[in-house]
C-alpha positions as CSV (number, residue, x, y, z in Angstrom):
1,X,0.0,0.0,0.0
2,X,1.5,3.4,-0.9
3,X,2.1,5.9,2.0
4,X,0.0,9.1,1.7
5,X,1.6,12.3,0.2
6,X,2.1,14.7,3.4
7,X,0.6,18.2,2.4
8,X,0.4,21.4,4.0
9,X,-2.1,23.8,3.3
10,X,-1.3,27.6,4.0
11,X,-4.7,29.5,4.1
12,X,-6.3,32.6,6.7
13,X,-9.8,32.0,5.0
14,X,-11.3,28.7,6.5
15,X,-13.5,28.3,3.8
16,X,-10.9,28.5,1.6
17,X,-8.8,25.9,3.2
18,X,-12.1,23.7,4.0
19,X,-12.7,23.8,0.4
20,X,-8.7,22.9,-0.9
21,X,-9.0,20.1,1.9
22,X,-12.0,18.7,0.3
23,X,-10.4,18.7,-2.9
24,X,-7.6,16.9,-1.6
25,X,-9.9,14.2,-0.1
26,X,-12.4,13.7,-3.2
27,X,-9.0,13.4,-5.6
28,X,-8.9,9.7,-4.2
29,X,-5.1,9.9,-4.1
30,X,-4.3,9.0,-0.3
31,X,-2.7,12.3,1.2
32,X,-2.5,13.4,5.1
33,X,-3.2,17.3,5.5
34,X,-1.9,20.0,7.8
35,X,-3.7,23.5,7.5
36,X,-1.6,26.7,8.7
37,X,-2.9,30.2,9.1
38,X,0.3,31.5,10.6
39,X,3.2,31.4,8.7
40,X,5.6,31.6,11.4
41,X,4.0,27.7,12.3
42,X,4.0,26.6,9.5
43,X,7.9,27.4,9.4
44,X,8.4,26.2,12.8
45,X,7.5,22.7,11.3
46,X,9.0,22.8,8.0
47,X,11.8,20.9,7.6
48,X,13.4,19.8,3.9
49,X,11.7,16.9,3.3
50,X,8.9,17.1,5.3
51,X,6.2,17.3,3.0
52,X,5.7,16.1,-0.3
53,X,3.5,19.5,-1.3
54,X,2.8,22.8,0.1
55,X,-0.1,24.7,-0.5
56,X,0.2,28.4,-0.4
57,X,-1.9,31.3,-0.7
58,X,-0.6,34.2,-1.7
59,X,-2.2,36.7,-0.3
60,X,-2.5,36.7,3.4
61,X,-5.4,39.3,4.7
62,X,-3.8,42.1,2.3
63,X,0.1,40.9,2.8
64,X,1.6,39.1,0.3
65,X,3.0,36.4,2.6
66,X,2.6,33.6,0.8
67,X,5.5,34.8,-1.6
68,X,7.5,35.1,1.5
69,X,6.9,32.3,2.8
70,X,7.6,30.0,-0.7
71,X,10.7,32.0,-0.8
72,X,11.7,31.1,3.2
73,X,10.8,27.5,2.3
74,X,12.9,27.2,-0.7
75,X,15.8,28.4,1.6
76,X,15.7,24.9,3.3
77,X,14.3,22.9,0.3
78,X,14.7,22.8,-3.4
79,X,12.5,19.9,-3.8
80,X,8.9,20.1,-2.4
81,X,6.1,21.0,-4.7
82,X,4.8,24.2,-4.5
83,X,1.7,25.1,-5.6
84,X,0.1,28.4,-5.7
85,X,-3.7,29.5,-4.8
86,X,-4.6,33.2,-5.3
87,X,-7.5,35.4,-6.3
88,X,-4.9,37.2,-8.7
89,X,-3.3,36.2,-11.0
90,X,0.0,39.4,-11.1
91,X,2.2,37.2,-9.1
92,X,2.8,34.2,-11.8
93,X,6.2,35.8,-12.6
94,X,7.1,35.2,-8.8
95,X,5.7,31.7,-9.2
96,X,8.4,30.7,-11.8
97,X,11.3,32.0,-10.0
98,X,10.5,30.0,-6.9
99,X,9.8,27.0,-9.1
100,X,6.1,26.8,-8.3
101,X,4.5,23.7,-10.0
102,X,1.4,25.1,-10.2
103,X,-0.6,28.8,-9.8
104,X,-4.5,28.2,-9.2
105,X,-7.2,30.9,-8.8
106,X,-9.7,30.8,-6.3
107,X,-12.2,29.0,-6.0
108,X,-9.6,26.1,-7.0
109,X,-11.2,23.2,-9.5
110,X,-11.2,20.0,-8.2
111,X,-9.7,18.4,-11.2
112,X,-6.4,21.2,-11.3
113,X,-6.2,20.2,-7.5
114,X,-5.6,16.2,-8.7
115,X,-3.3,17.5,-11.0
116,X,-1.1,18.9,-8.6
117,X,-1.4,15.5,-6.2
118,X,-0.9,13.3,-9.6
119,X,2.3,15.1,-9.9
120,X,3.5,15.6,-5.9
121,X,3.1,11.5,-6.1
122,X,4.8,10.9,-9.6
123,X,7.7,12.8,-8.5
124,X,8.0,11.2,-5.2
125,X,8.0,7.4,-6.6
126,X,10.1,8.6,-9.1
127,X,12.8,9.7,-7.0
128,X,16.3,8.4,-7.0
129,X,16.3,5.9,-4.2
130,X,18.6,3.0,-2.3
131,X,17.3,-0.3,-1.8
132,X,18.9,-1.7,1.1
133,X,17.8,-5.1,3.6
134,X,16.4,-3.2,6.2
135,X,15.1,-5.7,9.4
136,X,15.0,-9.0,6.7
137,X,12.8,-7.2,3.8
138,X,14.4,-5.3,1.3
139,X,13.5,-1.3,1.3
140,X,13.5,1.7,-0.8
141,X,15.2,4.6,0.7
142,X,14.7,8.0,-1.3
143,X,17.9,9.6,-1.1
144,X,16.2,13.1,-0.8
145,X,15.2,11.5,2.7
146,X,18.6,10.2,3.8
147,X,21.0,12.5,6.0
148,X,24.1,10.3,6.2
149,X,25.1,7.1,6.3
150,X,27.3,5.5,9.0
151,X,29.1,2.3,9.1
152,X,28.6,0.0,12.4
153,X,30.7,-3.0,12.8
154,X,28.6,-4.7,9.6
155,X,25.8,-2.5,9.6
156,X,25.1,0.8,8.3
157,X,23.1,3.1,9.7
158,X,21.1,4.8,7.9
159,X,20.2,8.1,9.4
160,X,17.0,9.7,7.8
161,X,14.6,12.6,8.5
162,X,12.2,10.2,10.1
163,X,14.4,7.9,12.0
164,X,17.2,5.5,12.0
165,X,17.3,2.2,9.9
166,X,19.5,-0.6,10.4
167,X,20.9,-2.6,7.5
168,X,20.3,-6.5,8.3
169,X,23.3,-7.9,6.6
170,X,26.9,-7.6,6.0
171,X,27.1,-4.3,4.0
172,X,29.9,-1.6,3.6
173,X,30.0,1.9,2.9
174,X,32.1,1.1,-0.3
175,X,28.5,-0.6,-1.5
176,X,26.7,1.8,-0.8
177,X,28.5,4.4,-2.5
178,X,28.4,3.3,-5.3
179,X,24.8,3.9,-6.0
180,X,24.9,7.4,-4.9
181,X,25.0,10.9,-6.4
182,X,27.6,13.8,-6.0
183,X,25.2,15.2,-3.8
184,X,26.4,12.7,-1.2
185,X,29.5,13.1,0.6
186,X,32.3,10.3,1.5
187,X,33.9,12.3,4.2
188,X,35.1,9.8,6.5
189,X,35.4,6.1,6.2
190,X,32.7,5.6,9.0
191,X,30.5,8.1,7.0
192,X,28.6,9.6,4.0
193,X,27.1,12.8,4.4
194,X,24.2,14.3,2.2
195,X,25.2,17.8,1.7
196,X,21.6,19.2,1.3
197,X,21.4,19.0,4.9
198,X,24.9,19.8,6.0
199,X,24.2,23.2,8.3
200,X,27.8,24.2,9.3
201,X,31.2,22.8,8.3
202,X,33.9,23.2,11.4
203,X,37.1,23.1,10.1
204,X,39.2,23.1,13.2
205,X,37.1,20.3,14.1
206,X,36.5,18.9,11.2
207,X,33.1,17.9,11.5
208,X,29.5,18.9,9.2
209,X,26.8,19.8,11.5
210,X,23.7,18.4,10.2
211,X,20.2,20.0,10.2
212,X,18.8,17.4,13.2
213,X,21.8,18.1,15.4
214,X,23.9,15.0,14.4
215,X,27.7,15.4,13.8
216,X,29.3,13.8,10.7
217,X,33.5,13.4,11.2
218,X,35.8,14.3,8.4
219,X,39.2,12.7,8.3
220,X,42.2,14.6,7.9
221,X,43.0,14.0,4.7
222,X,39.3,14.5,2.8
223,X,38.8,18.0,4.5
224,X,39.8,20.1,1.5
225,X,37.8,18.2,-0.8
226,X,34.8,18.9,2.1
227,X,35.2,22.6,2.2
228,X,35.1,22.5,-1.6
229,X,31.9,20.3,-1.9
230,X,30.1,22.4,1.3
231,X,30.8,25.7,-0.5
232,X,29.8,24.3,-4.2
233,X,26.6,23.6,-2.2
234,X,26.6,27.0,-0.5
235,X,27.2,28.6,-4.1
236,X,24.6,26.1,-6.0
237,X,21.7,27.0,-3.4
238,X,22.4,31.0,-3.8
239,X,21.9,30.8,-7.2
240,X,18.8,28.9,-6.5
241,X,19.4,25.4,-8.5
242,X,19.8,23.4,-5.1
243,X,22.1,20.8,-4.6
């Protein structure tokens, strides 16, 4: 059975959001929903990778928050679907430039609100992922959802942003590695790092500070090519094309 797409929904107008929500529910695509009025919460519990799609509208009262709020999310993820809802349509520009999937006027249509879920779940099972034995049965990890990697006596464990799985068989980093992108990081022979949620690199200490808390070691000798991968990153998310 698939897991449900995680949505947001950012919306002051209940009926509004009463309305998007029932779209949501009709589409028959299984999705869990969290409405926000306050864009400070709805921050508070963003986190890259959290949802699948957000939900914004753009104007807030007479404030165009919702602008503001796509662009404070895009800050900490290049990835999630945004989409749009507005009673005007001057803002489309904006839309583009924070890679917005989709723009809707108000009152949405129930069949442009399935569009937006068919493509929210087409992009998530299209994902790059890593299958791994995980606990006997074989799992597919997205990589978008994986912080590092870390090598335990014959384990790995796999650190992601819901949790910590455990590889049930003899498997090395080397392995793993393989399969991976540049986005990820061999930094340490005990670890792989995902840069898109490296926070801080510590050069004196030589460790990446990742966006739960978690510490990721760097051996002496692969610091320079760290610093250069954290600040390709750095430069990569300024100009707004993400990892």
């Amino acid at each position: 059975m698939e897991t449900p797409l995680d949505i947001t929904v950012y919306e002051d107008n209940l009926e509004d959001a009463q309305w998007l929500i029932r779209c949501i529910t009709d589409s028959g695509i299984p999705a869990e929903c969290n409405a926000f009025s306050s864009g400070e919460a709805l921050l508070e519990s963003f986190s890259a990778g959290r949802y699948d799609l957000v939900f914004l509208d753009i104007y807030m009262g007479e404030i165009q928050q919702g602008i503001d709020i796509a662009a404070k999310i895009r800050e900490t993820d290049t990835a999630v679907t945004l989409a749009f809802t507005t009673t005007s349509t001057e803002h489309t520009l904006e839309s583009y430039r924070l890679k917005a999937y989709a723009y809707l006027e108000k009152p949405v249509r129930p069949a442009d609100v399935r569009e937006v879920l068919e493509q929210a779940l087409n992009k998530r099972r299209n994902a790059p992922s890593v299958k791994l034995l995980i606990e006997g049965t074989y799992k597919v990890i997205p990589l978008d959802s994986i912080l590092y990697f870390e090598q335990k006596n014959h384990a790995v464990l796999v650190n992601t942003l819901t949790g910590v799985l455990r590889t049930s068989q003899t498997v090395k980093l080397n392995d793993i590695e393989s399969q991976l992108p540049d986005s990820f990081l061999r930094c340490h022979h005990s670890y792989i790092a995902n840069l898109r949620y490296v926070k801080e690199l510590d050069q004196e200490l030589r460790i990446l500070l990742m966006q739960n808390g978690d510490t990721v070691y760097i051996r002496r000798p692969s610091l320079s090519k760290a610093v250069k991968a954290y600040e390709s990153r750095l430069f990569a998310a300024a100009r707004g094309g993400g990892l």
